[in-house]
N, C-alpha and C positions, 0 to 999 in steps of 0.2 A: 528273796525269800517268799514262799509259795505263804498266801492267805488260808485259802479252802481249797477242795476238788470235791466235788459231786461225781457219785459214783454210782451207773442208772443200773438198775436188778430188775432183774422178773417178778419177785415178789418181796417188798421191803417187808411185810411182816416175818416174814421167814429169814430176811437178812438181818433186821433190825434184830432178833433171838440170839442169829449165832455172832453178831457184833459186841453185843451184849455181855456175851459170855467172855469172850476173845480180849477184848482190846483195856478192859478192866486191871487185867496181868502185867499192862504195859504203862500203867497209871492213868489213861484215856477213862475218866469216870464220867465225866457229863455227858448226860442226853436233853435233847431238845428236839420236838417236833414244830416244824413250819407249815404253818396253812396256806397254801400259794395261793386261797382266793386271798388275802388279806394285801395280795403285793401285783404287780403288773400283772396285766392281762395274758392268760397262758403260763404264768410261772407254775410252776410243780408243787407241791408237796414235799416237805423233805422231812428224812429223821438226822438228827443229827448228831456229833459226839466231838468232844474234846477235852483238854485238863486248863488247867493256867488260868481257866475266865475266859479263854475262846475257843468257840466249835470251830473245828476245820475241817471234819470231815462228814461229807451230808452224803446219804442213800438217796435215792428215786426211783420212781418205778417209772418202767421202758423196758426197752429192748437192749441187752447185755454187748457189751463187746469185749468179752474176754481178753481180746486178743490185741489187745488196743492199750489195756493199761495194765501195768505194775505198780503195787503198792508197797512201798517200804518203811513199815513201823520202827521206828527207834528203840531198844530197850539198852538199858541202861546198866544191865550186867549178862555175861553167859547165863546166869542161874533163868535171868528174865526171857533171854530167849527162849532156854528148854521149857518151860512153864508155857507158856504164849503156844510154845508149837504144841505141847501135849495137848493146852485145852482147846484148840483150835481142830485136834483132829479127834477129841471127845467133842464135839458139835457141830462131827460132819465133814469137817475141811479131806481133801483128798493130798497125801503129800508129796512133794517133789521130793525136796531131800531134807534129812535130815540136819538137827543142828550139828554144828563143829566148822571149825576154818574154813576160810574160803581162799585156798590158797592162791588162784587163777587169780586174785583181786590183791591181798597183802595178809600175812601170816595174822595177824591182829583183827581181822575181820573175820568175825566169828556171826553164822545165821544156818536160818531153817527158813524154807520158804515149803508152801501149801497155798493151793485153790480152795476159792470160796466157795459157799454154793451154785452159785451164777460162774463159776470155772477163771475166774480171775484170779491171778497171780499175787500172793503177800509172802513180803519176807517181815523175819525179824531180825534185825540185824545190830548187832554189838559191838562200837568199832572203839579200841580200850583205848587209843591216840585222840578221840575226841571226847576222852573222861578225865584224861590226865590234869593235870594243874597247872 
């Protein structure tokens, strides 16, 4: 099970706004800022976000590599997906596809995926098999 991923942008004020907005809809409500002088020599700066009592997901500012990662948000119903992807591309996101099934994958995997500002890949994705009881 993955801890964190640090995800390096061009401009963490600009990403940190539309993360903000975004990832709130998916229950991801905590923010945290890290002072990277406070920790080893050359650490970053980071903004950071998560639910539960842990951040797992931290920004940086760097040089982007879109093409390098995928990010796949969890939500917890269709309704959560549709929400996520609407406010995602009120605050900019550009979209790949729309929500609704992902059949190539399993009839019950239902997402929307959209680029961030820095052109990285997020889905949100709803899979009703790992909500069941």
């Amino acid at each position: 099970m993955l801890d964190h991923i640090f995800l390096t942008v061009s401009d963490t004020a600009r990403s940190t706004s539309f993360y903000e907005r975004v990832l709130p809809v998916l229950g991801i409500t905590v923010r945290h800022d890290y002072d990277g002088s406070e920790g080893p020599a050359g650490h970053p700066d980071l903004k950071g976000f998560g639910a539960g009592g842990k951040v797992f997901f931290w920004l940086r500012q760097g040089s982007p590599a879109p093409g390098a990662v995928h990010v796949g948000f969890a939500a917890t119903s269709e309704a959560m997906v549709r929400a996520a992807h609407a406010e995602a591309l009120a605050a900019g996101a550009a979209e790949i596809h729309t929500p609704g099934p992902q059949l190539h994958y399993d009839p019950r995997y239902y997402a929307a995926q959209v680029r961030d500002p820095d052109g990285y890949s997020l889905e949100f994705v709803y899979k009703s098999w790992q909500h069941e009881d």
